[in-house]
N, CA, C and O of each residue as an XYZ file, in Angstrom:
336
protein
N      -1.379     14.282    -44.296
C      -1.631     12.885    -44.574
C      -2.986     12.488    -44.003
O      -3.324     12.837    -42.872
N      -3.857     11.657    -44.905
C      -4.916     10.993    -44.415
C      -5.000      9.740    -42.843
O      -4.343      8.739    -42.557
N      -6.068     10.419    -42.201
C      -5.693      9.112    -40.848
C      -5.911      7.859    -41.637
O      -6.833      7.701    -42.437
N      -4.900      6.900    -41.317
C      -4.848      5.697    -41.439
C      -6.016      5.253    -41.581
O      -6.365      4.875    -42.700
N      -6.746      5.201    -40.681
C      -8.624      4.254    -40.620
C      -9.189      4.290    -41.667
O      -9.921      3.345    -41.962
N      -8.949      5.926    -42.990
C     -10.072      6.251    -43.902
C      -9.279      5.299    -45.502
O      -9.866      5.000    -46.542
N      -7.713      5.025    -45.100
C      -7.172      4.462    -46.380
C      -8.230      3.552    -46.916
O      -8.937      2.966    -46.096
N      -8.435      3.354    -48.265
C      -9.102      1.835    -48.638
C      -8.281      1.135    -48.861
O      -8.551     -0.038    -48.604
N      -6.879      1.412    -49.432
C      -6.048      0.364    -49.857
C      -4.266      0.911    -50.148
O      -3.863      2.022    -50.490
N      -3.857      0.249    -49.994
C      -2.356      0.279    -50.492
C      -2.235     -0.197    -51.493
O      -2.535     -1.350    -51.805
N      -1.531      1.067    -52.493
C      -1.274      0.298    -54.067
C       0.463      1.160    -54.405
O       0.882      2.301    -54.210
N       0.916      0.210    -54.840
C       2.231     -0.221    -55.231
C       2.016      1.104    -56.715
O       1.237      0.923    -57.651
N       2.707      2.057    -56.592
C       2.653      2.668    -57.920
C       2.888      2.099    -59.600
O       2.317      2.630    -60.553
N       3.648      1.160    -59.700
C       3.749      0.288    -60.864
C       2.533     -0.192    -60.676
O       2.281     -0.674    -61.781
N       1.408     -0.420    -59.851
C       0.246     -0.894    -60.362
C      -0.638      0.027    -61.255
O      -1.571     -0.485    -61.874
N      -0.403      1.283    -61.345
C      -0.794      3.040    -61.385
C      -0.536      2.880    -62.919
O       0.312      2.109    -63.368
N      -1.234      3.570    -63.582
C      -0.890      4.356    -64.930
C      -0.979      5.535    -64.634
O      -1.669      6.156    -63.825
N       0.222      5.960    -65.776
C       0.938      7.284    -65.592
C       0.619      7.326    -67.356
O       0.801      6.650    -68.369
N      -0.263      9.237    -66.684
C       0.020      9.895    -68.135
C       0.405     11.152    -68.192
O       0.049     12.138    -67.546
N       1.516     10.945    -69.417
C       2.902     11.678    -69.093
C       1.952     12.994    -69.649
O       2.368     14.006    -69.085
N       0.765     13.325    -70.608
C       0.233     14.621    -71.182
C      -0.378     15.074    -69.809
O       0.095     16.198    -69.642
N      -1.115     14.804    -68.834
C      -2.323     15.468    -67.548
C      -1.047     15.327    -66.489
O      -1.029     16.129    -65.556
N       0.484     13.917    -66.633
C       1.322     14.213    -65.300
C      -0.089     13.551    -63.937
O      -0.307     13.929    -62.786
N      -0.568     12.779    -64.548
C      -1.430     12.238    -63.587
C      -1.008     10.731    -63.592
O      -0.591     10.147    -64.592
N      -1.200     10.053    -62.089
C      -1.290      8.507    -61.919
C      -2.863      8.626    -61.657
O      -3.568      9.575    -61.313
N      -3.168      7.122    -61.993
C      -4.797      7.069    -62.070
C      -4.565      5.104    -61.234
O      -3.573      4.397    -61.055
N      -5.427      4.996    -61.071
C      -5.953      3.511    -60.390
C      -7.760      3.681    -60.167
O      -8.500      4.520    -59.654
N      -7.972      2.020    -61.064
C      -9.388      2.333    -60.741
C      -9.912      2.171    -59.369
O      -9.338      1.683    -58.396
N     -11.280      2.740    -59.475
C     -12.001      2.872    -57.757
C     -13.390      2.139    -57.963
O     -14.086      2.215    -58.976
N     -13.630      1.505    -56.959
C     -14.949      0.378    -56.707
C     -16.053      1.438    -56.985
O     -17.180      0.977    -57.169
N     -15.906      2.750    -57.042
C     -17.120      2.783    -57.624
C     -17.356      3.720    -59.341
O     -18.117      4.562    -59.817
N     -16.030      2.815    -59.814
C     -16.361      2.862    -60.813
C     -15.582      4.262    -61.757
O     -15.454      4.053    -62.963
N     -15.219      5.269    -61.358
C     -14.036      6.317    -61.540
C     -13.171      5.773    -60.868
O     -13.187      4.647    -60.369
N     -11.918      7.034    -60.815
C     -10.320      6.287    -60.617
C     -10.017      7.122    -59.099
O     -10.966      7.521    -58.424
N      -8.886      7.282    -58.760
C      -8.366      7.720    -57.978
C      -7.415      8.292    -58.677
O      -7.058      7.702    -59.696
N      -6.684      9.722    -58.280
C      -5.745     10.350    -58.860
C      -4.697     10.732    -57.705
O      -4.946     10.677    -56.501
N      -3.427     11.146    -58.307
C      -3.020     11.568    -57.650
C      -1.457     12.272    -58.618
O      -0.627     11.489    -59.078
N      -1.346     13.445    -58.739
C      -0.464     14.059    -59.503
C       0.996     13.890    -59.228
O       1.474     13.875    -58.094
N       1.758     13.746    -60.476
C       3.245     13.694    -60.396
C       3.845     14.655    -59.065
O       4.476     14.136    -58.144
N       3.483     16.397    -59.139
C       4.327     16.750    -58.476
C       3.574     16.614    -56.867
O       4.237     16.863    -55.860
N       2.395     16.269    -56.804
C       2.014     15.844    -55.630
C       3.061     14.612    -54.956
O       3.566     14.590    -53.833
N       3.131     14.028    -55.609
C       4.522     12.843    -55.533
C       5.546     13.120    -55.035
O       5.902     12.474    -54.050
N       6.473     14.318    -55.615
C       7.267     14.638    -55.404
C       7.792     15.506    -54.375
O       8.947     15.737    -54.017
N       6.490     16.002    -53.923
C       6.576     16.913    -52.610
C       6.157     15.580    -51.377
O       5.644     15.697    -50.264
N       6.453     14.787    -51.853
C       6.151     13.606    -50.412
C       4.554     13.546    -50.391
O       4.395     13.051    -49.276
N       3.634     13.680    -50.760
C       2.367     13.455    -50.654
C       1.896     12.414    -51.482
O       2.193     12.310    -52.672
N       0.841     11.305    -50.583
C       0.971      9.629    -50.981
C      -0.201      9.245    -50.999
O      -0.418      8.038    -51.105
N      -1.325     10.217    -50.895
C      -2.577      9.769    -50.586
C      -3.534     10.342    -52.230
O      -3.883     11.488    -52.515
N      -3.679      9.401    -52.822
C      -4.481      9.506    -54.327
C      -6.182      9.732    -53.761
O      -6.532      9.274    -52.674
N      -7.120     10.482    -54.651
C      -8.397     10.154    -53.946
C      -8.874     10.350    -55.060
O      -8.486     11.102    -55.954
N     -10.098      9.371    -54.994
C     -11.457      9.510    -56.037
C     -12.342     11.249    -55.954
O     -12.971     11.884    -55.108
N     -11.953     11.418    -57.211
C     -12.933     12.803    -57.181
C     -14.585     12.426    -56.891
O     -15.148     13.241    -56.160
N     -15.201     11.583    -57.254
C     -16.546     10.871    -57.137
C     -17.337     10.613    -56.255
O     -18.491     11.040    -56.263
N     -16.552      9.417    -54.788
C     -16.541      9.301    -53.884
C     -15.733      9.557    -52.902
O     -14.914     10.458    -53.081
N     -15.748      8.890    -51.708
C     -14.929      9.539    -50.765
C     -13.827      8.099    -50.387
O     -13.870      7.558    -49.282
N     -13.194      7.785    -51.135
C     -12.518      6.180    -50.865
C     -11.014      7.046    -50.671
O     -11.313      8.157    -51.107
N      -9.989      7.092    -50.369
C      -8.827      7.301    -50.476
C      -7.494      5.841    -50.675
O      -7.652      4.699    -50.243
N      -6.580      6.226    -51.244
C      -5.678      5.126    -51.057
C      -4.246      5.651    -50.696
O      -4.024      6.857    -50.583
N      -3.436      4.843    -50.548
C      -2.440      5.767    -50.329
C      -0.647      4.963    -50.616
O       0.058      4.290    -49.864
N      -0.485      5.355    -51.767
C       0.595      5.224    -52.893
C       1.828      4.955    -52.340
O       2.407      5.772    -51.623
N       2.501      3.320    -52.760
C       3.486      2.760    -52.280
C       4.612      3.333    -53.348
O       4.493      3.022    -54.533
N       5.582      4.080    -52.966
C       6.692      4.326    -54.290
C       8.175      5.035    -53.493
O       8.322      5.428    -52.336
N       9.134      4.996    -54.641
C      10.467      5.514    -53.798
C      10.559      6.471    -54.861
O      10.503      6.288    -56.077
N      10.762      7.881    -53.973
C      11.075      9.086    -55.039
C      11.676      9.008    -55.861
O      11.225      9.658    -56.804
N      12.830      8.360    -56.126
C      14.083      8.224    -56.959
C      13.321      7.244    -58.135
O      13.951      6.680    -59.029
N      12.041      7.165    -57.981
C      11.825      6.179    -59.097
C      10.665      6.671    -59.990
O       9.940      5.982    -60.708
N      10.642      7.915    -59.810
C       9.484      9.101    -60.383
C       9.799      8.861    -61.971
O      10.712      8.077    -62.229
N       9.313      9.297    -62.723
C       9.618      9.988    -64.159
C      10.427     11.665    -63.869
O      10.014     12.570    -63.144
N      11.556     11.633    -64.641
C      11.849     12.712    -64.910
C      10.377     14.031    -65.790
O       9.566     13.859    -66.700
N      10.670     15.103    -64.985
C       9.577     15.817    -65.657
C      10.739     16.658    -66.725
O      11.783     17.264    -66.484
N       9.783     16.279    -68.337
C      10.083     16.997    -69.508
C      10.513     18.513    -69.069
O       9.913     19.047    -68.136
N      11.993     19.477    -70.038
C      11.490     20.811    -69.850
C      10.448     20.925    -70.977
O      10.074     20.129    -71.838
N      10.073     22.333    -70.638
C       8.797     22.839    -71.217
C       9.681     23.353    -72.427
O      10.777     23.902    -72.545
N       8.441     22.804    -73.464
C       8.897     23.076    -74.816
C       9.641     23.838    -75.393
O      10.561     23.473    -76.125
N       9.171     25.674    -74.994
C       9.612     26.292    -74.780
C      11.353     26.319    -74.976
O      11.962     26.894    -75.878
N      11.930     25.526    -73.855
C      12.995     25.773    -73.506
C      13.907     24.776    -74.392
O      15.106     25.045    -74.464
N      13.429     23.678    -75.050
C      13.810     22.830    -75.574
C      14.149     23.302    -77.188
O      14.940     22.903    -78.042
N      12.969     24.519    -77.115
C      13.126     24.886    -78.687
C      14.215     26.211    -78.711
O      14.719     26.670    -79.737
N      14.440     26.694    -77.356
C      15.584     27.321    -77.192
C      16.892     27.329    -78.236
O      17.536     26.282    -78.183
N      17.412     28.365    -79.208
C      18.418     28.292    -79.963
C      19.409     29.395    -79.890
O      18.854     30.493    -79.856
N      20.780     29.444    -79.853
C      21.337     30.599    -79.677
C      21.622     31.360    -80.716
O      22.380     30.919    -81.580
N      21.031     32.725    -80.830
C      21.600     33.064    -82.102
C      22.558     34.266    -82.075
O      22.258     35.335    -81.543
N      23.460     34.078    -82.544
C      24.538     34.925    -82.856
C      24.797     35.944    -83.341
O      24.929     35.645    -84.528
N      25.011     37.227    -83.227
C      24.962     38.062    -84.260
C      26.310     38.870    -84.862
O      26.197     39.631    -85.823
C-alpha cells in the first residue's frame, strides 16, 4: 500500500468507469490522463489506482462483494458435450 502522505484523493469506485473489454477502472487525473487500476488488482485487496503519466496516486473506496463478476473465458462458454 501507498504511504498515506503521497494519496491525491479518495474516490468512491461508482465514481470509476469500468471497462468490462481491458477489466480496467479508469478516473480522470489533473494532468490530464486517468488513473487505473485493474479488476483483479481489486480483488486481491489492492486500492491504490495510479496515473501512468504522472506520479499522482489515489486510492479506491469499494466493498469486494460489490466487484463485477468476471465472465468465463469464451472458450469455456462455447464448451459442448458431445456424445458418442
Amino acid at each position: 500500500m501507498a504511504d498515506e502522505n503521497s494519496i491525491y484523493d479518495q474516490i468512491e469506485i461508482e465514481d470509476m468507469t469500468f471497462d468490462p473489454a481491458t477489466q480496467l477502472y479508469t478516473y480522470p487525473c489533473p494532468c490530464g490522463d486517468r488513473f487505473e487500476i485493474s479488476l483483479d488488482d481489486l480483488r486481491d485487496g489492492q486500492d491504490i489506482g495510479v496515473c501512468p503519466t504522472c506520479s499522482l496516486l489515489i486510492q479506491i473506496i469499494y466493498e469486494p462483494e460489490d466487484l463485477p463478476e468476471t465472465p468465463a473465458p469464451a472458450f469455456e462458454a462455447a464448451k459442448t458435450e458431445v456424445t458418442v
